[in-house]
ROVEXZA-95676 format. One record per residue (C-alpha): residue in one letter; x, y, z; residue number from 1. Coordinates in steps of 0.02 Angstrom, whole numbers, padded with zeros to 5 digits. Each point is the difference from the previous one (the first is absolute). Example, Ala and Ser with C-alpha at 12.3 -4.5 7.8 and 13.67 -1.06 7.14 Angstrom:
<sites>
   code       xx       yy       zz   pos
      a    00615   -00225    00390     1
      s    00069    00172   -00033     2
</sites>
This chain:
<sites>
   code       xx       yy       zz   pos
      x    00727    02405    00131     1
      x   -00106   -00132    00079     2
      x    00146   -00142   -00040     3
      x    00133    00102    00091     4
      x   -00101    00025    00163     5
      x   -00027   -00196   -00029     6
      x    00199   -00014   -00016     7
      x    00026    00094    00157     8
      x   -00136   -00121    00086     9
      x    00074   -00148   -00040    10
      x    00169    00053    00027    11
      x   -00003    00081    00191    12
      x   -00131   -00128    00047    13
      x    00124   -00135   -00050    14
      x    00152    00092    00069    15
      x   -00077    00015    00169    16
      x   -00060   -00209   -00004    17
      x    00167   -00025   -00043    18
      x    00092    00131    00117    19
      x   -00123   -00092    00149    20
      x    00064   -00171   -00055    21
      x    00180    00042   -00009    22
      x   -00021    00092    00188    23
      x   -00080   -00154    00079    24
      x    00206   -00078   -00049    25
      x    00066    00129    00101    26
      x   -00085   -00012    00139    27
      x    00080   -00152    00047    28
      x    00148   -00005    00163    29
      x    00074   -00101    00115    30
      x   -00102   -00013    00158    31
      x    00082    00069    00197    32
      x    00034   -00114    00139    33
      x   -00015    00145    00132    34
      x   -00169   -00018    00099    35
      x   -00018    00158    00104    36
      x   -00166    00020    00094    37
      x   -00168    00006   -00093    38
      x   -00187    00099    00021    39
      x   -00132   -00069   -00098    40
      x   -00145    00147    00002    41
      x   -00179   -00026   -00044    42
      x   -00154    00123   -00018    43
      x   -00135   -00088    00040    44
      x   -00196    00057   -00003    45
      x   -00161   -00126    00020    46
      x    00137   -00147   -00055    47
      x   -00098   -00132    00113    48
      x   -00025   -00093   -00137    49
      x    00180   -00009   -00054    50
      x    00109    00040    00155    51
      x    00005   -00156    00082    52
      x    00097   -00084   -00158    53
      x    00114    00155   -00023    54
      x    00060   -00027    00169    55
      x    00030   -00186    00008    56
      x    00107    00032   -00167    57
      x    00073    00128    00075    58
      x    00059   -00065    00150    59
      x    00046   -00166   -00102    60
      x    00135    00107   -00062    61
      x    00186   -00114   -00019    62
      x    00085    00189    00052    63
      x    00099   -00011    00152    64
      x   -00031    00167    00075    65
      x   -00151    00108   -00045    66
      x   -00148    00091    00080    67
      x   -00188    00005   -00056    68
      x   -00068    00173    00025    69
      x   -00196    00007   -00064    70
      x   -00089    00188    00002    71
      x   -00189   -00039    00015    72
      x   -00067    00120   -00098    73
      x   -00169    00057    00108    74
      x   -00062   -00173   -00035    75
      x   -00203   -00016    00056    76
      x    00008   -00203   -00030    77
      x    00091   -00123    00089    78
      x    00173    00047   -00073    79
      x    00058    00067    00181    80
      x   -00065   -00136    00104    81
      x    00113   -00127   -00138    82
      x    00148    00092    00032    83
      x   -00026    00016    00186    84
      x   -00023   -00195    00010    85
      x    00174   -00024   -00098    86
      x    00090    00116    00092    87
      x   -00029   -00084    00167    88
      x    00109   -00128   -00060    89
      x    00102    00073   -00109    90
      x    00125    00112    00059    91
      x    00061    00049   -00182    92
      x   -00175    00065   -00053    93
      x   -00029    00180    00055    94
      x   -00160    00102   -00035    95
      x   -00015    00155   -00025    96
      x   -00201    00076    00020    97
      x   -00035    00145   -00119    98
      x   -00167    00085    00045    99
      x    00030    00187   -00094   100
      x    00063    00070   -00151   101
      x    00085    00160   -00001   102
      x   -00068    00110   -00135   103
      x    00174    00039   -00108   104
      x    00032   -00204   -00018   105
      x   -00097   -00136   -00077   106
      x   -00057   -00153    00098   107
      x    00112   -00124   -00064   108
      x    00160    00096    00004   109
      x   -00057    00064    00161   110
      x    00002   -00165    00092   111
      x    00163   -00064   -00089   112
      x    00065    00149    00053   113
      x   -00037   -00051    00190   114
      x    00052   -00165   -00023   115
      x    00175    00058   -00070   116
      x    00036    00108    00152   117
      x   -00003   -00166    00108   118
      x    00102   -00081   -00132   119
      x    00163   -00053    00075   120
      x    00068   -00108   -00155   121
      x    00110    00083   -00113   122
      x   -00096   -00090   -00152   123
      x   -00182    00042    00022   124
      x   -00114   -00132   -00129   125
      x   -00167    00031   -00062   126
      x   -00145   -00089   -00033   127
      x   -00188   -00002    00003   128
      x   -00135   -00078    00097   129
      x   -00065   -00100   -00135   130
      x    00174   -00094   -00054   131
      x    00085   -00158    00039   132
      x    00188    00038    00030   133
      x    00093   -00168   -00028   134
      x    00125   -00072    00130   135
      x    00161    00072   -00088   136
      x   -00073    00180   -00038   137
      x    00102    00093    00136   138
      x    00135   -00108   -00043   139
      x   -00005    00032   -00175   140
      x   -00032    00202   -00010   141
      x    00135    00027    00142   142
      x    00121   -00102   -00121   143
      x   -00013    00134   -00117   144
      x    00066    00144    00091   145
      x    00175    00021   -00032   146
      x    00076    00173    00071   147
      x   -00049    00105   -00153   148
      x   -00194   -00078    00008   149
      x   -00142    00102    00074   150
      x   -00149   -00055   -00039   151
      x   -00030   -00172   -00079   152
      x   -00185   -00043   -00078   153
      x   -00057   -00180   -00066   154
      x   -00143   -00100   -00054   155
      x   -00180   -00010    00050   156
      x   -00116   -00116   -00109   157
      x   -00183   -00008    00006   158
      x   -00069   -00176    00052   159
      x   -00127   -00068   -00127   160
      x   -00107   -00148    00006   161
      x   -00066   -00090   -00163   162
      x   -00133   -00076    00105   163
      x   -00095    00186    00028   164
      x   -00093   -00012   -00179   165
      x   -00078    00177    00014   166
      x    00156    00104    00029   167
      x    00134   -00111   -00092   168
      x    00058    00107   -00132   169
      x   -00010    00159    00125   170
      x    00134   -00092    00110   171
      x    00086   -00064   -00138   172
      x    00034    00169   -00056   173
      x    00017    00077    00137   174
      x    00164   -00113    00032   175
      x    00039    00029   -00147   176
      x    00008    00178    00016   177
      x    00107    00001    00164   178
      x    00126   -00105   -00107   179
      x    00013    00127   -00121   180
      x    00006    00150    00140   181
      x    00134   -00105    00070   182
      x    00099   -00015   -00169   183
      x   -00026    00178    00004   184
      x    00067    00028    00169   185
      x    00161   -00103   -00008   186
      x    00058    00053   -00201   187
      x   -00004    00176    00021   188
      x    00090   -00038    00203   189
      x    00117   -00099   -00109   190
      x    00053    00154   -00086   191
      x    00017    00105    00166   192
      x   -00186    00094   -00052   193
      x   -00114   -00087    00104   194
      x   -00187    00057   -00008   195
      x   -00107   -00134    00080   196
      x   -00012   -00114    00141   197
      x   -00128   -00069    00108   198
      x   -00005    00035    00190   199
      x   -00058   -00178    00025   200
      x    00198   -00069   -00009   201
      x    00110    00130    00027   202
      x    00146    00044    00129   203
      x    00099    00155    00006   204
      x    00156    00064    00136   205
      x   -00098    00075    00158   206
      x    00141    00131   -00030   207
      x   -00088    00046   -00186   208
      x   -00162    00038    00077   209
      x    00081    00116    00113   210
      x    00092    00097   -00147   211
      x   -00116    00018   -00109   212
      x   -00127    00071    00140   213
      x   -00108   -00145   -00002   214
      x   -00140    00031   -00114   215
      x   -00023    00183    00054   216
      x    00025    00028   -00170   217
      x   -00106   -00113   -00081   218
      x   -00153    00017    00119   219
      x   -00101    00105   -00150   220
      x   -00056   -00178   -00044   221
      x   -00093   -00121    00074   222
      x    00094   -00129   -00064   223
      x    00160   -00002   -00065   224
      x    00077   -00075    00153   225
      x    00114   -00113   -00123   226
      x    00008    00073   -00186   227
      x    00009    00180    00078   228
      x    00157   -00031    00132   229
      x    00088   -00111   -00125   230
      x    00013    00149   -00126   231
      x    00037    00115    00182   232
      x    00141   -00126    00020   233
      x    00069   -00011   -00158   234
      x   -00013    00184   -00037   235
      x    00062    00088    00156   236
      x    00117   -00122    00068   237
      x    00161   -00090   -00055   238
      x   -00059   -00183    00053   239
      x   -00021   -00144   -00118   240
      x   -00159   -00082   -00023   241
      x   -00005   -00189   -00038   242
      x   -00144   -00138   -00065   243
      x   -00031   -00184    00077   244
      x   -00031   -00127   -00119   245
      x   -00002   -00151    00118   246
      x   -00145   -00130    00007   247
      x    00030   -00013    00183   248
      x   -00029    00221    00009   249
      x   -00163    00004   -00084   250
      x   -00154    00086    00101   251
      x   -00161   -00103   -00067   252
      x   -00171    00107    00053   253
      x   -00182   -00021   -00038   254
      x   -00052    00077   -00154   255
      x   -00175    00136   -00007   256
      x   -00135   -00096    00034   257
      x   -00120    00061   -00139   258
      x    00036    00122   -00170   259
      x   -00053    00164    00121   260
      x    00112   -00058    00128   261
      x    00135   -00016   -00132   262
      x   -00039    00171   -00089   263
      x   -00001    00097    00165   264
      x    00185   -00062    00064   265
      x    00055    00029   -00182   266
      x   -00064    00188    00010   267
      x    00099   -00005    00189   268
      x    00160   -00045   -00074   269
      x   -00014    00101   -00176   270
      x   -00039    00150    00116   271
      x    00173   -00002    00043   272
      x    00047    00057   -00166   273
      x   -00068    00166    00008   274
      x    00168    00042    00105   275
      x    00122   -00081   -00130   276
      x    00137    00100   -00053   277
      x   -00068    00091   -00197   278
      x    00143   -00100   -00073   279
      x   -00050   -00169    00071   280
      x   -00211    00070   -00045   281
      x    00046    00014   -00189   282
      x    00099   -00166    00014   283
      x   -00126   -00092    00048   284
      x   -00123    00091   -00109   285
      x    00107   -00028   -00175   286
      x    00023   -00184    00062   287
      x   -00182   -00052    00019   288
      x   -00049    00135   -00130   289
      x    00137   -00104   -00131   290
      x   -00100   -00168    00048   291
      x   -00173    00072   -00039   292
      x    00060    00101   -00148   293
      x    00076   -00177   -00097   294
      x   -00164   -00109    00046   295
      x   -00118    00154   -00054   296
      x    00096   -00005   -00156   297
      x   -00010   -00171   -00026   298
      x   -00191    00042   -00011   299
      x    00002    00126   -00113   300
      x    00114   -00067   -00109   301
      x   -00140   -00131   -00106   302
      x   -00064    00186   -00039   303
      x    00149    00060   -00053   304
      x    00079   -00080   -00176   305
      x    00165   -00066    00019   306
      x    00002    00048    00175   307
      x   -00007   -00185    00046   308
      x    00172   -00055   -00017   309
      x    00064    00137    00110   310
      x   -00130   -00036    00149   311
      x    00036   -00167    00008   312
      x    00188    00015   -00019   313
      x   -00019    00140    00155   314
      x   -00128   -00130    00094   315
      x    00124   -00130   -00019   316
      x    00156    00098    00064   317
      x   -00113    00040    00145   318
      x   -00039   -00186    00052   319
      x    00171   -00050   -00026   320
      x    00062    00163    00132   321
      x   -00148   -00074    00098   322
      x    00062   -00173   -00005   323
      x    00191    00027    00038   324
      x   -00053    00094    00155   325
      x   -00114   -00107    00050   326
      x    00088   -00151   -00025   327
      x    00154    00029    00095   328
      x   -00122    00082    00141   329
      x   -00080   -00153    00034   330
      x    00164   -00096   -00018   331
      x    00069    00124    00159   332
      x   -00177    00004    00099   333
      x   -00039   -00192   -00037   334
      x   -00161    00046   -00080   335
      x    00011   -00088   -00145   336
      x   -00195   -00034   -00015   337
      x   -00039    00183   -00042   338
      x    00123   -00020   -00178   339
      x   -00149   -00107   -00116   340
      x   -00108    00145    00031   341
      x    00114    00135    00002   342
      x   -00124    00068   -00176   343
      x   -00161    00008    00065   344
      x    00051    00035    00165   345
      x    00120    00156   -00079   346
      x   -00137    00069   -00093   347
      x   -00110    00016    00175   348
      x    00130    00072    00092   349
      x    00024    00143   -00146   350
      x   -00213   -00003    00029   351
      x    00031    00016    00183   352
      x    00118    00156   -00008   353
      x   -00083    00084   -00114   354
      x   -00194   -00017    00094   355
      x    00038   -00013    00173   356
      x    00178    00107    00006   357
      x   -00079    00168   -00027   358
      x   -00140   -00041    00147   359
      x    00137   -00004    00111   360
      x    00053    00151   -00057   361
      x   -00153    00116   -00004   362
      x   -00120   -00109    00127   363
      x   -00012   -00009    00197   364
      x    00001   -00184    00040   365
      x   -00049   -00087    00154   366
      x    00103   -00112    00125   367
      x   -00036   -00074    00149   368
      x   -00134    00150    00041   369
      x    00143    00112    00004   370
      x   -00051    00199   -00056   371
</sites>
């Protein structure tokens, strides 16, 4: 009995690598030369740190005709007095001052919310506080939107350093495991069933917000402001959704800056979850559950005579679904220096899930002292 559950394993886990691989190909199209007008919209709370950078990238943008709309967030450190300073002379940069919450909405959505309403670009682009937008990123997601597009999502890696000695392999992974999110993101977009995307590099049509009610329907969860409307988009709506590839789109931003940093925006973005769709739940659940089931068994198995041949015939079938996917991913996101260590680095992302998933799930985390 135990051999057929192992068959199963190793056969959806490597249908799904290889159905992810095979949707990254089809994401690919031929880019638009229309260049209507553009609203890049930021959330920003306590960003003093990182605000100043945002906005010189921002308003480094090669985009002919855009708008910079920033919602500070009820900010208590300098982040207002920034933005004041670059608005003076920059009559692009608009700020919006947040100082309440209304009960029914959470923060963040809240103050995107208010910054969409003064939106008057037809594409509206996101990004966070934290990031570093290249020159081209307007240029590039706006190039995606051909009539049938809505919403278009792309790239955002983690910035590492090998000089920080202490947190090295954190970062490391950490990148790493945006890269796989991302392959995530764009295979399963590839096959018209996107599921992820991160709200630090994505556009959508003003006119999508506006049908789908904004997130009025998503507001249960605090976050959710990406993943959530993506599946609201694709679900309720008859517009395409499309992934960036391009070197010149991708979003770098500053990685947790310790392991509890890291493990409380984890929980944040796992919370999400809770409001998945039960089909996409016990997707995800028989996907990971697959991964841990063929390296437990690979355990077991010098317990278990002649069970040897078959866990390392299922372990090997699993590195080689691992390796296709990966490859090619870092061939399209020009990370190639995350392939060498795609094994160790595999086996702590199926760690990763399987600890720090369910805290998401059945934990309050914090954020930025929000309740």
């Amino acid at each position: 009995m135990i051999l057929y559950i192992l068959v199963v394993a190793v056969l959806f886990y490597s249908i799904v690598q290889i159905g992810l691989w095979i949707g990254l190909l089809r994401c690919r199209y031929s880019k638009q030369n229309e260049q209507p007008f553009a609203s890049i919209i930021v959330a920003a709370r306590n960003e003093e740190a990182h605000i100043p950078q945002l906005l010189n990238c921002l308003l480094s943008q090669t985009y002919p005709q855009y708008e910079i709309i920033i919602a500070n967030d009820r900010s208590t450190d300098r982040t207002g007095e920034i933005l004041a300073q670059y608005a003076q002379t920059n009559p692009s940069l608009k700020v919006i001052t947040i100082t309440s919450v209304p009960s029914d909405m959470p923060p963040k959505k809240n103050a995107l919310t208010q910054a969409i309403r003064e939106a008057r670009g037809e594409i509206l682009c996101f990004t966070d506080a934290d990031c570093l937008p290249p020159p081209a990123w307007i240029q590039e997601l706006v190039a995606a939107f051909d009539p049938t597009i809505g919403l278009v999502a792309g790239y955002s890696p983690y910035l590492y350093s090998h000089n920080q000695k202490k947190l090295k392999l954190l970062h490391y992974f950490i990148a790493y495991e945006e890269f796989r999110a991302a392959l995530f993101s764009a295979g399963s977009i590839g096959w018209n069933k996107g599921w992820l995307c991160t709200g630090r590099n994505l556009a959508y049509r003003k006119k999508v917000f506006e049908e789908v009610g904004g997130y009025e329907k998503i507001k249960h969860s605090i976050s959710g402001d990406d993943d959530l409307f993506l599946q609201l988009v694709r679900r309720t709506t008859k517009w395409q959704i499309r992934y960036v590839f391009s070197k010149n789109n991708h979003v770098p931003t500053y990685p947790p800056s310790s392991f509890r940093q890291f493990v409380e925006q984890r929980k944040r973005h796992f919370s999400a979850a809770k409001y998945f769709p039960i089909s996409m739940k016990l997707f995800f659940a028989m996907y990971h559950g697959s991964n841990l089931f063929i390296i437990l068994f690979f355990i077991v198995s010098f317990l278990m005579p002649g069970a040897i041949f078959f866990s390392l015939l299922s372990l090997l079938i699993k590195f080689c679904s691992d390796y296709i996917l990966i490859q090619n991913g870092a061939i399209v996101l020009e990370e190639r220096q995350f392939v060498p260590w795609f094994i160790p680095m595999e086996l702590l992302y199926l760690l990763y899930n399987v600890c720090i998933g369910p805290l998401g799930l059945l934990f309050k985390f914090s954020w930025k002292s929000e309740k």
